[in-house]
ZADO-1210 file (C-alpha; in nm, 4 decimals, padded with zeros to 6 digits):
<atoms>
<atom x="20.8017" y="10.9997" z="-00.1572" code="UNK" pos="1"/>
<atom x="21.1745" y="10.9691" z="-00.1898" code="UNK" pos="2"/>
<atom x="21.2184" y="11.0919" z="-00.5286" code="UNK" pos="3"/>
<atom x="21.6657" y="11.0187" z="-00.5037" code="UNK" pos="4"/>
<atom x="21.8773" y="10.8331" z="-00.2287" code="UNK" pos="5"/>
<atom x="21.9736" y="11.1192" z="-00.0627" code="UNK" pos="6"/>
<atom x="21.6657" y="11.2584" z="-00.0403" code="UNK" pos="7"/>
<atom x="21.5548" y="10.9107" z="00.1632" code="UNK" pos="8"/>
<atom x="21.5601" y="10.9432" z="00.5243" code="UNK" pos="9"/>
<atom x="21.8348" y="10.8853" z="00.7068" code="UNK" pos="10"/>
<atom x="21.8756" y="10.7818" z="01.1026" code="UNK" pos="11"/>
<atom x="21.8755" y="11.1089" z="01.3222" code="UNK" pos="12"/>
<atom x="22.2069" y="11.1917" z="01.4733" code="UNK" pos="13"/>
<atom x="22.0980" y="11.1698" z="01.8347" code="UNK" pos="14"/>
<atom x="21.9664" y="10.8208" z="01.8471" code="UNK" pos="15"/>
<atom x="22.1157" y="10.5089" z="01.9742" code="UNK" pos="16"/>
<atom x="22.0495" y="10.1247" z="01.9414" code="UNK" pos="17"/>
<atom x="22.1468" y="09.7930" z="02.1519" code="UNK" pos="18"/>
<atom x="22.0370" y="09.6403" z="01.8257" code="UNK" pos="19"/>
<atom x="22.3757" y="09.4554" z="01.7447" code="UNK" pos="20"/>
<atom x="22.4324" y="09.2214" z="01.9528" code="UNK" pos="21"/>
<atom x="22.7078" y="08.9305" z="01.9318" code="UNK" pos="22"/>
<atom x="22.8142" y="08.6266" z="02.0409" code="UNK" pos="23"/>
<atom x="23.2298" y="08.5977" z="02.0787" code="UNK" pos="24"/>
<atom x="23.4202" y="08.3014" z="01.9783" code="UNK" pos="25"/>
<atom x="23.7613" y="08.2736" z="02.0998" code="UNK" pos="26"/>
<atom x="24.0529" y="08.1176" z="01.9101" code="UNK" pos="27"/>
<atom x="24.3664" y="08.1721" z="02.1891" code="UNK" pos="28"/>
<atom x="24.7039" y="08.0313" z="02.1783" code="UNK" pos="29"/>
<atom x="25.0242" y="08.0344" z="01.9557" code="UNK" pos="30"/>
<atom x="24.9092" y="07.8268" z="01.6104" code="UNK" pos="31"/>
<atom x="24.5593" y="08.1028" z="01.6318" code="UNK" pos="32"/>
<atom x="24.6409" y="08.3271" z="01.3210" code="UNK" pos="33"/>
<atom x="24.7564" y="08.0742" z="01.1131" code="UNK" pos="34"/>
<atom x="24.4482" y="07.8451" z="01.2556" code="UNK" pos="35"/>
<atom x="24.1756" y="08.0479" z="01.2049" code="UNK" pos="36"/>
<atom x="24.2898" y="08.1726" z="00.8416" code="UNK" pos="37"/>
<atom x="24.2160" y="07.8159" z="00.7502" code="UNK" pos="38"/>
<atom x="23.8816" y="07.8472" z="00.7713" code="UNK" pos="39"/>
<atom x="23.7938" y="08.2461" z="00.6727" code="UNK" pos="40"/>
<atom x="23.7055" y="08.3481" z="00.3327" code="UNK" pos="41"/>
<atom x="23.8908" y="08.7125" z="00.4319" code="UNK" pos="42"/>
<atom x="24.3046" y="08.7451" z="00.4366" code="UNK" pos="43"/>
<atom x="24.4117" y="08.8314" z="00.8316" code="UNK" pos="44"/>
<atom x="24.7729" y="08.8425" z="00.7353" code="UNK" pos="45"/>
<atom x="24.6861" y="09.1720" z="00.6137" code="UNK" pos="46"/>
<atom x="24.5361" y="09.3271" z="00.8911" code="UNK" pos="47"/>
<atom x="24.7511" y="09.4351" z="01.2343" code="UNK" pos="48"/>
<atom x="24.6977" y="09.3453" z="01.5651" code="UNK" pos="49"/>
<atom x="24.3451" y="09.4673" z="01.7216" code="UNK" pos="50"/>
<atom x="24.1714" y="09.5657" z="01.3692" code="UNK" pos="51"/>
<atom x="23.8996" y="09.3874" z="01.2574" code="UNK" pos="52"/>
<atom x="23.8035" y="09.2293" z="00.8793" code="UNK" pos="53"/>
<atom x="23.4935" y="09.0897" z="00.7611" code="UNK" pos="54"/>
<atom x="23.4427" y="08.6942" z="00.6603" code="UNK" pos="55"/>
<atom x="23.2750" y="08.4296" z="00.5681" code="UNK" pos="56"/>
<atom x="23.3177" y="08.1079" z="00.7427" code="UNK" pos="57"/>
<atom x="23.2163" y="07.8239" z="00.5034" code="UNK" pos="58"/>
<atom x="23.1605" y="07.4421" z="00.4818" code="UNK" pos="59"/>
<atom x="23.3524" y="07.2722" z="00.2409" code="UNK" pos="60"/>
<atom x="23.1087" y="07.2896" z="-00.0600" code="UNK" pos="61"/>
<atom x="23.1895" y="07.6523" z="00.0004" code="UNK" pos="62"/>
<atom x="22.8592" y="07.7662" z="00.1524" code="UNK" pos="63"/>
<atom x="22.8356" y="08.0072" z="00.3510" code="UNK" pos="64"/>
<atom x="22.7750" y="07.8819" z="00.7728" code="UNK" pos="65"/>
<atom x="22.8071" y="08.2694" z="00.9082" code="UNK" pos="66"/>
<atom x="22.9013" y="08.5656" z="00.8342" code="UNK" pos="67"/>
<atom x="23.2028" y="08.7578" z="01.1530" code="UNK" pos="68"/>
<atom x="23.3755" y="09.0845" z="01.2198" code="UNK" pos="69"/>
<atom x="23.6941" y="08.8986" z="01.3200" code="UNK" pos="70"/>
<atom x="23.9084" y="09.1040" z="01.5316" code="UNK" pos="71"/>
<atom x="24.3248" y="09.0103" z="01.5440" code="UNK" pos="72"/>
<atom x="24.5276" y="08.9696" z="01.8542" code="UNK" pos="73"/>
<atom x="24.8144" y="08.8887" z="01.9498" code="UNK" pos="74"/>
<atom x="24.8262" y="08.5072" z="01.9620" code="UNK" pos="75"/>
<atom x="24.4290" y="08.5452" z="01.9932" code="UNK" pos="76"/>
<atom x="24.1320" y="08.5847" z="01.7859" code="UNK" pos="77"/>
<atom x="23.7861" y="08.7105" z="01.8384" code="UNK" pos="78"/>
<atom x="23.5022" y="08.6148" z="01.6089" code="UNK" pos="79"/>
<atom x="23.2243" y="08.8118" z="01.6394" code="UNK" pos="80"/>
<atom x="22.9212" y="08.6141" z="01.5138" code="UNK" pos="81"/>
<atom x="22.5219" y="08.7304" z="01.5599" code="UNK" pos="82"/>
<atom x="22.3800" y="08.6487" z="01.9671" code="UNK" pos="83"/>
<atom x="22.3139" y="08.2823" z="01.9188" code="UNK" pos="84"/>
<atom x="22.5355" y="08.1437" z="01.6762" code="UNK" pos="85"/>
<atom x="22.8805" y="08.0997" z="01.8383" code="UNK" pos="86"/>
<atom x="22.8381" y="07.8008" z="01.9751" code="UNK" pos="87"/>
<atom x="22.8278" y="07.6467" z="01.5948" code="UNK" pos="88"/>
<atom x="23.0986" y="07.8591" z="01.5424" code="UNK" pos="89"/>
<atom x="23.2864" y="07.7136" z="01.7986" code="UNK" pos="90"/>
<atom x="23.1981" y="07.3411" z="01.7267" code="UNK" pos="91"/>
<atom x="23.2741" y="07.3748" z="01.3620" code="UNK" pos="92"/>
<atom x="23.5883" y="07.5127" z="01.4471" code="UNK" pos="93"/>
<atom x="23.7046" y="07.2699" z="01.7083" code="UNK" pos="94"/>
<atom x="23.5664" y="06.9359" z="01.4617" code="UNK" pos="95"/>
<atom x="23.9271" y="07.0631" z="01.2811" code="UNK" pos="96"/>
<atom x="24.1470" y="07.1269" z="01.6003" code="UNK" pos="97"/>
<atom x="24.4146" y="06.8275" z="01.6201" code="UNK" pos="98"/>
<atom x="24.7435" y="06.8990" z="01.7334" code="UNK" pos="99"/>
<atom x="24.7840" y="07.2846" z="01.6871" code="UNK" pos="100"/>
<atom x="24.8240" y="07.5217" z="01.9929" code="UNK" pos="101"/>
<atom x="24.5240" y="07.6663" z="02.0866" code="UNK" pos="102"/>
<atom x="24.1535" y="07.6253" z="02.2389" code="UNK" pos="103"/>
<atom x="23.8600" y="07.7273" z="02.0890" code="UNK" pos="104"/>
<atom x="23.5614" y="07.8755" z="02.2849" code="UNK" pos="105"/>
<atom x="23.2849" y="08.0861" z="02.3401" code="UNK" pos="106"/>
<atom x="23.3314" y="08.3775" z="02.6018" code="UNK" pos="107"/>
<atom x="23.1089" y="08.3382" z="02.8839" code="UNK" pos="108"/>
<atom x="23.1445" y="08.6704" z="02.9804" code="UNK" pos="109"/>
<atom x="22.8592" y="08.9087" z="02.9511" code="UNK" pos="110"/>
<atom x="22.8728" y="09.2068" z="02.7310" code="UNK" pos="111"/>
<atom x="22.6760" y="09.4641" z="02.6112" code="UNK" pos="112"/>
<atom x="22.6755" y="09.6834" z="02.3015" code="UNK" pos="113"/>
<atom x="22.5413" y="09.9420" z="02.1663" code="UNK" pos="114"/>
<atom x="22.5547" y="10.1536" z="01.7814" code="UNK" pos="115"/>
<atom x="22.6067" y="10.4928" z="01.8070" code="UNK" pos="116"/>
<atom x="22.5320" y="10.6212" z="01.4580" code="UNK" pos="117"/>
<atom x="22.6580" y="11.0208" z="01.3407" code="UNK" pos="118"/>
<atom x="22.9782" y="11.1865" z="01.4374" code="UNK" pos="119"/>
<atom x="22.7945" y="11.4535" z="01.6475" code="UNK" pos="120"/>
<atom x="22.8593" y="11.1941" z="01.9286" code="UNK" pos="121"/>
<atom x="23.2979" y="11.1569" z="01.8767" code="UNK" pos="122"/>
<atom x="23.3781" y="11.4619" z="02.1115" code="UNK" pos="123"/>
<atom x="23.1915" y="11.3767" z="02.3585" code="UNK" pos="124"/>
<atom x="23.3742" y="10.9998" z="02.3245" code="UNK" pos="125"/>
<atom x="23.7282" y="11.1289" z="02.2898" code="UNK" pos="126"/>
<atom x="23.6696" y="11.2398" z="02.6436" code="UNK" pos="127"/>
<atom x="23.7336" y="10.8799" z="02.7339" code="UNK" pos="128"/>
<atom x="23.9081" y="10.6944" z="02.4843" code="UNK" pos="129"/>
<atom x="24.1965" y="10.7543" z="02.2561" code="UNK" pos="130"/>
<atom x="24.0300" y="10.8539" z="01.9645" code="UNK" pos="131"/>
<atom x="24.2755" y="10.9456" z="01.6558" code="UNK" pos="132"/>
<atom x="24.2082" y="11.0349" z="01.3339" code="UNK" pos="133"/>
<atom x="24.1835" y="10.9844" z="01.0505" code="UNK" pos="134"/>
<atom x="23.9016" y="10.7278" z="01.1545" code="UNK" pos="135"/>
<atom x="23.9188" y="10.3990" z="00.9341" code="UNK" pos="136"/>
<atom x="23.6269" y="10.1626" z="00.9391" code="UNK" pos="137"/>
<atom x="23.6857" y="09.9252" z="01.2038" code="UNK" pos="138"/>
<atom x="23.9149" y="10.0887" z="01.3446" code="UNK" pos="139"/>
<atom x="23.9270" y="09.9997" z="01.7649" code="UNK" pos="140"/>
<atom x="23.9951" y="10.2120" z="02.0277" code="UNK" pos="141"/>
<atom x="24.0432" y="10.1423" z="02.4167" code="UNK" pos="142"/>
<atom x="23.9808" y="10.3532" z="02.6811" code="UNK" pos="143"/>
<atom x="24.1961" y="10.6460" z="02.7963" code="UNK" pos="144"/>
<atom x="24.4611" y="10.5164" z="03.1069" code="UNK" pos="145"/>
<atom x="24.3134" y="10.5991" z="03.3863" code="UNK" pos="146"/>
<atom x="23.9650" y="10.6670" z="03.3079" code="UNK" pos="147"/>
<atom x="23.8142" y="10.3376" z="03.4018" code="UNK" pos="148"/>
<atom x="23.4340" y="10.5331" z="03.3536" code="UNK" pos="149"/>
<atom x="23.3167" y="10.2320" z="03.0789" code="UNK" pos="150"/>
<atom x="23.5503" y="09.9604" z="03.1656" code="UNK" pos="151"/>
<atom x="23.5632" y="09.7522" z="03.4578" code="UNK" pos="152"/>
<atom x="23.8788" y="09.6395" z="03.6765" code="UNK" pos="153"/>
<atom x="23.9526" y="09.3492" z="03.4678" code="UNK" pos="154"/>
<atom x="23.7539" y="09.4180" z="03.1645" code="UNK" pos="155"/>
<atom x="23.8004" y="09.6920" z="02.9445" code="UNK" pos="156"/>
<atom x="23.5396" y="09.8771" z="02.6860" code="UNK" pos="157"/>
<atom x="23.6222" y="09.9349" z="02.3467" code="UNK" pos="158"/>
<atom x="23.4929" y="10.1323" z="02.0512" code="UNK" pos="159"/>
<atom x="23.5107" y="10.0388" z="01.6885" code="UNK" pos="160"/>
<atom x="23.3907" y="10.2636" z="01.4042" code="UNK" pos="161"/>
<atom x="23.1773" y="10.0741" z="01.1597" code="UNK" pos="162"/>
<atom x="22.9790" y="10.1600" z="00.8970" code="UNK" pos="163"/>
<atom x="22.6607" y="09.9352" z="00.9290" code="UNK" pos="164"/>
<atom x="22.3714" y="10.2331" z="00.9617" code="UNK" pos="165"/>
<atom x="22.5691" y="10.5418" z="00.8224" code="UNK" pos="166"/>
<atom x="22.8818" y="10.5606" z="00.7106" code="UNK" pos="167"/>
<atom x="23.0412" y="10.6990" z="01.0288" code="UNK" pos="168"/>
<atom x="22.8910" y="10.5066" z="01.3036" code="UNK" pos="169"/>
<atom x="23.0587" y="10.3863" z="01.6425" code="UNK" pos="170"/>
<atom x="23.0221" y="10.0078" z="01.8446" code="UNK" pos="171"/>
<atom x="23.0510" y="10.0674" z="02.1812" code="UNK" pos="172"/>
<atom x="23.1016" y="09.7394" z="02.3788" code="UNK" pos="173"/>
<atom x="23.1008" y="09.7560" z="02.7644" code="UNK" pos="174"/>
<atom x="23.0611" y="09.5412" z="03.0595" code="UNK" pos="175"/>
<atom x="22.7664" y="09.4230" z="03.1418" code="UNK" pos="176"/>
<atom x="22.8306" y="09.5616" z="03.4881" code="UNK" pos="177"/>
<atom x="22.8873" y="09.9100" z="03.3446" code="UNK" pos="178"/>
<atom x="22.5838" y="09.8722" z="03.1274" code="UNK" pos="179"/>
<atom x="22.4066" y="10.1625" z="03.3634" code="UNK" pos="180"/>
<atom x="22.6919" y="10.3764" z="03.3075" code="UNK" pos="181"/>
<atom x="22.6487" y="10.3170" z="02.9378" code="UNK" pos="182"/>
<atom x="22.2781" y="10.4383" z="02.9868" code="UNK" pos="183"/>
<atom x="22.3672" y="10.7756" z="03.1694" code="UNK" pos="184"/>
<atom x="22.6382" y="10.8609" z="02.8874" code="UNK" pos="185"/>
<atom x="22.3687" y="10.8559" z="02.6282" code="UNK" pos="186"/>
<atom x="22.1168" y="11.0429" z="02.8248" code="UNK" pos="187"/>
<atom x="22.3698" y="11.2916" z="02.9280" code="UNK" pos="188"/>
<atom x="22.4047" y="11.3236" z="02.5744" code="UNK" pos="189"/>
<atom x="21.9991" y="11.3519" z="02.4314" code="UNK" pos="190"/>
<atom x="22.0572" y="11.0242" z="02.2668" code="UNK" pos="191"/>
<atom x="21.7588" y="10.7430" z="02.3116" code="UNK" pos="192"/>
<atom x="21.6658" y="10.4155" z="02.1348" code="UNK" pos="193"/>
<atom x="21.5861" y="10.3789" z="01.7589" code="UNK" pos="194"/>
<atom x="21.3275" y="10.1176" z="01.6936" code="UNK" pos="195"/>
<atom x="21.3665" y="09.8153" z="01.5112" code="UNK" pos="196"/>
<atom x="21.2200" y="09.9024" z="01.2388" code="UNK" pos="197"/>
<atom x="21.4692" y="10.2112" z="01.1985" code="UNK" pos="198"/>
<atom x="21.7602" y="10.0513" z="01.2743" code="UNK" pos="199"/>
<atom x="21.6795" y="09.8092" z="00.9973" code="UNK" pos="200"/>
<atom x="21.6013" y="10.0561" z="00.7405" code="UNK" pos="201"/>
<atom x="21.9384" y="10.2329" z="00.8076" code="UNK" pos="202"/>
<atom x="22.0632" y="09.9033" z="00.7556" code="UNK" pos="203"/>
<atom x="21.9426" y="09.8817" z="00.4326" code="UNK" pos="204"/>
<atom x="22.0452" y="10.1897" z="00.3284" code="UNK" pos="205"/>
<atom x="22.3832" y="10.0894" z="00.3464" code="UNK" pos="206"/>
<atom x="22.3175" y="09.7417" z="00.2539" code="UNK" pos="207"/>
<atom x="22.4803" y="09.5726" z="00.4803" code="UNK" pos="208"/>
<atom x="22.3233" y="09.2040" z="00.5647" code="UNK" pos="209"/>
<atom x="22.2824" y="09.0190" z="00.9027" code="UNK" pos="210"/>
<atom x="22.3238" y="08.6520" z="00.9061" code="UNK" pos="211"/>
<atom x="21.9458" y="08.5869" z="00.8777" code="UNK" pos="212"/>
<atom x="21.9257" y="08.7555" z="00.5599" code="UNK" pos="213"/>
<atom x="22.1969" y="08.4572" z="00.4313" code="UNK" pos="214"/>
<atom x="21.9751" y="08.1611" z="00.3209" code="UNK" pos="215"/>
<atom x="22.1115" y="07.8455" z="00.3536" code="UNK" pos="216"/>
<atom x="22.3141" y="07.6679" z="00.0651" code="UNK" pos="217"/>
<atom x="22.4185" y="08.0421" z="-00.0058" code="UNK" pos="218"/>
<atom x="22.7824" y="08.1133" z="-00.1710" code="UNK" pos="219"/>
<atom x="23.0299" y="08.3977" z="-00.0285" code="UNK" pos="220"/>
<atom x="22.9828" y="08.6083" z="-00.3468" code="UNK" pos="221"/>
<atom x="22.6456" y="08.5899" z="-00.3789" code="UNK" pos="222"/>
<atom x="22.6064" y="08.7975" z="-00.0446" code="UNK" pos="223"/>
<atom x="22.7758" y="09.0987" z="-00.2498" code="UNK" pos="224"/>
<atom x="23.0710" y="09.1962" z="00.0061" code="UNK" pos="225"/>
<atom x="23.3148" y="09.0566" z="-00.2398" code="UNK" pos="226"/>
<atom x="23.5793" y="09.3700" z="-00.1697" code="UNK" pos="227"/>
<atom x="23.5349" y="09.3270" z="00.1978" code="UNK" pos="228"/>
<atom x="23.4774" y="08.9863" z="00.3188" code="UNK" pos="229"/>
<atom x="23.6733" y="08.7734" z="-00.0003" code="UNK" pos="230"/>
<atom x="24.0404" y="08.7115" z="-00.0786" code="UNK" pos="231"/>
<atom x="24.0981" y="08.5680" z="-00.4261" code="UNK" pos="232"/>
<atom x="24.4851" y="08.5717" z="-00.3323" code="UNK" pos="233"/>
<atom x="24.4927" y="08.4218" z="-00.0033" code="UNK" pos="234"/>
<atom x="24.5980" y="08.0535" z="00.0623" code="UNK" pos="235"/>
<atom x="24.3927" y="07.7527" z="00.1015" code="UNK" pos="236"/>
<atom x="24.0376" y="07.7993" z="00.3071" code="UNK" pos="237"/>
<atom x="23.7755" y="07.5609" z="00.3661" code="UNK" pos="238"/>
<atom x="23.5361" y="07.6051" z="00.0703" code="UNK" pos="239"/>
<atom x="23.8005" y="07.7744" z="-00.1367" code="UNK" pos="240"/>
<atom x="23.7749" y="07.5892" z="-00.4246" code="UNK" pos="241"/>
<atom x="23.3871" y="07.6712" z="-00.4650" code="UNK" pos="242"/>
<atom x="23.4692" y="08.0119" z="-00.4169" code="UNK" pos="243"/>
<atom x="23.7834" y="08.0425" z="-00.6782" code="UNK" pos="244"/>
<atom x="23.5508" y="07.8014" z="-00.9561" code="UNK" pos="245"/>
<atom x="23.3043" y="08.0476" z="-00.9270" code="UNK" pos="246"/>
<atom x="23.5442" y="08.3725" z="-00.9595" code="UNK" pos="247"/>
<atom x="23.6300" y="08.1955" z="-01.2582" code="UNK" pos="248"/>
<atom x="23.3190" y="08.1738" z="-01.4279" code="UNK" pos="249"/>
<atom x="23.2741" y="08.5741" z="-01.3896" code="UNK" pos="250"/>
<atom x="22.8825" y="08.5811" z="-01.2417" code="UNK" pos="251"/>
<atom x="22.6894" y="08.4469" z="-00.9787" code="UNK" pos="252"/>
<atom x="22.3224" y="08.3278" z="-01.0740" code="UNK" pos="253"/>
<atom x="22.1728" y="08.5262" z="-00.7697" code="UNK" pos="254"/>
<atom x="22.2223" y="08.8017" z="-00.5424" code="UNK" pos="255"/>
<atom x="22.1594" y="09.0000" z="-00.2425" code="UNK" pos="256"/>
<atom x="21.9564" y="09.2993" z="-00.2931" code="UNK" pos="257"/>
<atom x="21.7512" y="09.5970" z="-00.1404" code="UNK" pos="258"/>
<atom x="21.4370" y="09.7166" z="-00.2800" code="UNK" pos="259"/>
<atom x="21.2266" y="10.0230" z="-00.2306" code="UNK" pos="260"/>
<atom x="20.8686" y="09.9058" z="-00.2050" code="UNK" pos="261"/>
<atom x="20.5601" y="10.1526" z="-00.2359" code="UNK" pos="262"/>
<atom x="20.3070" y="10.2352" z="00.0372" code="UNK" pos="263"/>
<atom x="20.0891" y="09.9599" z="00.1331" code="UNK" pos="264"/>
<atom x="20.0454" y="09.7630" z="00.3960" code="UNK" pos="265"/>
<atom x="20.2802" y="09.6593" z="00.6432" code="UNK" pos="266"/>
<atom x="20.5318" y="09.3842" z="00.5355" code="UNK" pos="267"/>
<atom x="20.7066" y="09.1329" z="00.7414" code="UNK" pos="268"/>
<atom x="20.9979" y="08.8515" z="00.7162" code="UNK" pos="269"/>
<atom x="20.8636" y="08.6009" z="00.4601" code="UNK" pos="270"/>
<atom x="20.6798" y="08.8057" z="00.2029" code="UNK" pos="271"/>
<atom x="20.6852" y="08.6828" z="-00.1165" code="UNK" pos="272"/>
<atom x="20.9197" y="08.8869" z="-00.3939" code="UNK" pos="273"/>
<atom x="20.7313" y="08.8152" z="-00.7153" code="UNK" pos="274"/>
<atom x="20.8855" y="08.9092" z="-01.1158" code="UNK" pos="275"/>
<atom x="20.6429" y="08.8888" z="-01.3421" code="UNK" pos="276"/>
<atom x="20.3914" y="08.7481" z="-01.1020" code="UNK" pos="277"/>
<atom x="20.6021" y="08.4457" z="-01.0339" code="UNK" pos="278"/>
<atom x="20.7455" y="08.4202" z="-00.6764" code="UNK" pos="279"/>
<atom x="21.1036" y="08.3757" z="-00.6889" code="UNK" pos="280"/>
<atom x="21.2057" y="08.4845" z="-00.3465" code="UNK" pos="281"/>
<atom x="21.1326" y="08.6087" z="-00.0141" code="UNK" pos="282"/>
<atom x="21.2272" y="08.8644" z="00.1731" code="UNK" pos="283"/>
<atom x="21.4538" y="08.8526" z="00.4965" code="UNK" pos="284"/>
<atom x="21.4669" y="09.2205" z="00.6382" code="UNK" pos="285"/>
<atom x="21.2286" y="09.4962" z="00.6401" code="UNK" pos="286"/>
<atom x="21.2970" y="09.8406" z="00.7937" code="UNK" pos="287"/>
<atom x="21.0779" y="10.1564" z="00.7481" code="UNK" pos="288"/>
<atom x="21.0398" y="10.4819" z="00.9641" code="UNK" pos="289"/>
<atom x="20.6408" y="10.5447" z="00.9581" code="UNK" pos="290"/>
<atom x="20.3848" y="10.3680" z="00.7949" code="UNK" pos="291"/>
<atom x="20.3514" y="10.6190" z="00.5639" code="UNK" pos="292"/>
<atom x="20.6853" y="10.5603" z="00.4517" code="UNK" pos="293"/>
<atom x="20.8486" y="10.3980" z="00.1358" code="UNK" pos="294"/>
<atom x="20.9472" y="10.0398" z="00.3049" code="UNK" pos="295"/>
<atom x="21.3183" y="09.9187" z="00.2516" code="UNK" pos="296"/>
<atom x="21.3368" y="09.5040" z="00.2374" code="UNK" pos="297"/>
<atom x="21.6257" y="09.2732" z="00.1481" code="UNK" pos="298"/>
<atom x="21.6245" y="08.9528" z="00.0029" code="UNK" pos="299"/>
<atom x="21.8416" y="08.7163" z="-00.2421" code="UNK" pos="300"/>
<atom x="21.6770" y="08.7005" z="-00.6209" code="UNK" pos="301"/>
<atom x="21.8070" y="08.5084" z="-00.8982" code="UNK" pos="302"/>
<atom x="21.9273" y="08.7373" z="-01.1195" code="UNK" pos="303"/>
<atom x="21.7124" y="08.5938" z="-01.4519" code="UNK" pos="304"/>
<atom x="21.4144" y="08.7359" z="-01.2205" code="UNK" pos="305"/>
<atom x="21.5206" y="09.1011" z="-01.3140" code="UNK" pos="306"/>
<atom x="21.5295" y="09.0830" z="-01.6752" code="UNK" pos="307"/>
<atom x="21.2248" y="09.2576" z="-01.5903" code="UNK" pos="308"/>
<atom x="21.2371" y="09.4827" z="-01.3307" code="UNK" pos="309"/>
<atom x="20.9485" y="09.6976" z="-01.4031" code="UNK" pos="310"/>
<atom x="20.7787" y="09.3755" z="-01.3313" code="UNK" pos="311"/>
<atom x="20.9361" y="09.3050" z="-00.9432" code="UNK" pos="312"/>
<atom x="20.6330" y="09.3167" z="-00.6462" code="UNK" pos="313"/>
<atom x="20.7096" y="09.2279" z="-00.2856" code="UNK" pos="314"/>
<atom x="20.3850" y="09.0796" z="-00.1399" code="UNK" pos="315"/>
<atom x="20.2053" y="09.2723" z="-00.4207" code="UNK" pos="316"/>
<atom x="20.3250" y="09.6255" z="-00.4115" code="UNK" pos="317"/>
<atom x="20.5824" y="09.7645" z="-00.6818" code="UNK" pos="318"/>
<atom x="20.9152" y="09.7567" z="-00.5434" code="UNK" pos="319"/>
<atom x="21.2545" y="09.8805" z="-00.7168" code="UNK" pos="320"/>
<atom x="21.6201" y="09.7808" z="-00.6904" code="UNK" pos="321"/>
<atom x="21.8284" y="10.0051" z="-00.4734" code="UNK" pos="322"/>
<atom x="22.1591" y="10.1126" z="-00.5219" code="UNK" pos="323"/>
<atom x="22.4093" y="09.9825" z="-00.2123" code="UNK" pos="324"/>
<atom x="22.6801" y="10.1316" z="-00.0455" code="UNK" pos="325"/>
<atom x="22.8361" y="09.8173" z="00.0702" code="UNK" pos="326"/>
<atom x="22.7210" y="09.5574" z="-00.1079" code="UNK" pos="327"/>
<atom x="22.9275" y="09.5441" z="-00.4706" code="UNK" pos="328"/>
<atom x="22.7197" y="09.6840" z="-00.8080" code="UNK" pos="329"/>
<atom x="22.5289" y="09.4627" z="-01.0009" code="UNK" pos="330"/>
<atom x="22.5232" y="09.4423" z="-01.4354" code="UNK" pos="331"/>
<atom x="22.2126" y="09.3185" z="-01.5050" code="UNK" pos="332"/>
</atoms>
């Protein structure tokens, strides 16, 4: 049906999703920065205080235990894991606290976020927060002085451009007590819930993964965010030395892809990704926006698998590599 990627569908302007939720982890005191750099696969000496990076947080074999937004402070930082996982976060992080200056925990405050995808939506947000441009990917902005209409007395709202479902999309992170606010600014403004399914095939568009598409015993570059989760420069990290052998070598043996598949049934988390007729993977996302639809799936293939790619089936149907925005091109 979608004979070019633009021609693919892409989410409607006016639509909205709570889909991205997070767990915080909290790394707060003086020896923070330097603490917490130990143990990300990303350089935070080269961000400023309150922007955000991508990283891996690895074991030390150098695979992969999450994937964060990690967002700098001053003498604090926030990791920003999937909702569920910071408590691991938090315990693998503290099983290396000795003597340095700092505690380590998960926020037990309640928050709730939403995606705003388009830029339709930014003049209607600069009416409460200090929106300037140009607008960088993760990029944060608090609310105006004043306003007070998202945040609370103690706890303030903020807004992050990101680039998960389009490539101008904005995070909007309230309050939990201000989450009924949240809902009358997007119905003031015609905007309503994407489904799942959508959300995910936006996703995929841009090819940008979610911690359960990560399988486990998975290495940093084999994800495919290489130029914006990895620093080959950076000092010592916990799994570095995985990470810098493999750099070395020049290739990974597998990756994380996106595939087109052809109408069919409807596919689910687990189908099998077949070359040749042998499976060799399966798959971790699927998005799609009708069943009559071309379906959009992820999953991690070895990369001997596409030798033939006129050859690759997911559960059975045809399906064809897509090209990614975000995830780094692939020579096969």
């Amino acid at each position: 049906m979608f004979e070019t990627w633009n021609q693919r569908p892409s989410l409607p302007a006016r639509y909205s999703s709570a889909l991205f939720q997070f767990d915080e982890v909290i790394v707060d005191g003086r020896d923070s920065i330097e603490f917490i750099s130990n143990f990300m696969t990303a350089d935070l000496s080269r961000i400023k205080e309150n922007e955000c990076c991508d990283a891996f947080f690895c074991d030390a074999r150098g695979w992969i235990l999450d994937i964060a937004v990690v967002v700098r402070g001053v003498d604090r930082v926030r990791v920003l894991v999937a909702r569920g996982r910071g408590q691991d976060v938090a315990s693998h992080l503290n099983r290396y606290h000795i003597q340095e200056e700092l505690t380590i925990y998960q926020t037990q405050e309640d928050l709730y976020s939403i995606l705003i995808p388009g830029s339709q939506t930014e003049v209607s947000l600069e009416k409460y927060f200090e929106i300037s441009t140009p607008i960088d990917v993760y990029q944060q902005f608090l609310e105006k002085d004043g306003s007070k209409f998202f945040s609370t007395r103690t706890t303030n709202a903020t807004l992050t451009m990101v680039d998960w479902i389009s490539p101008r999309s904005f995070l909007l992170t309230v309050p939990a007590q201000k989450k009924s606010v949240l809902e009358e600014f997007l119905g003031a403004n015609e905007m309503s819930n994407a489904t799942d399914e959508i959300i995910t095939y936006a996703r995929l568009q841009q090819g940008w993964p979610l911690a359960s598409d990560i399988p486990v015993k998975t290495i940093p570059q084999e994800v495919g965010l290489n130029d914006r989760a990895i620093s080959f420069t950076k000092g010592c990290y916990l799994g570095q030395e995985t990470v810098a052998r493999l750099d070395a070598l020049g290739h990974v043996n597998r990756r994380l892809l996106v595939f087109e598949v052809e109408q069919g049934g409807e596919l689910v988390v687990g189908d099998s990704v077949a070359s040749g007729g042998d499976v060799v993977s399966h798959v971790t996302s699927v998005g799609y926006f009708s069943e009559d639809d071309k379906v959009l799936v992820m999953a991690i293939m070895p990369l001997k698998a596409l030798q033939d790619k006129a050859s690759l089936t997911v559960a059975g149907r045809r399906a064809t590599i897509l090209p990614s925005i975000l995830l780094d091109s692939i020579a096969t």
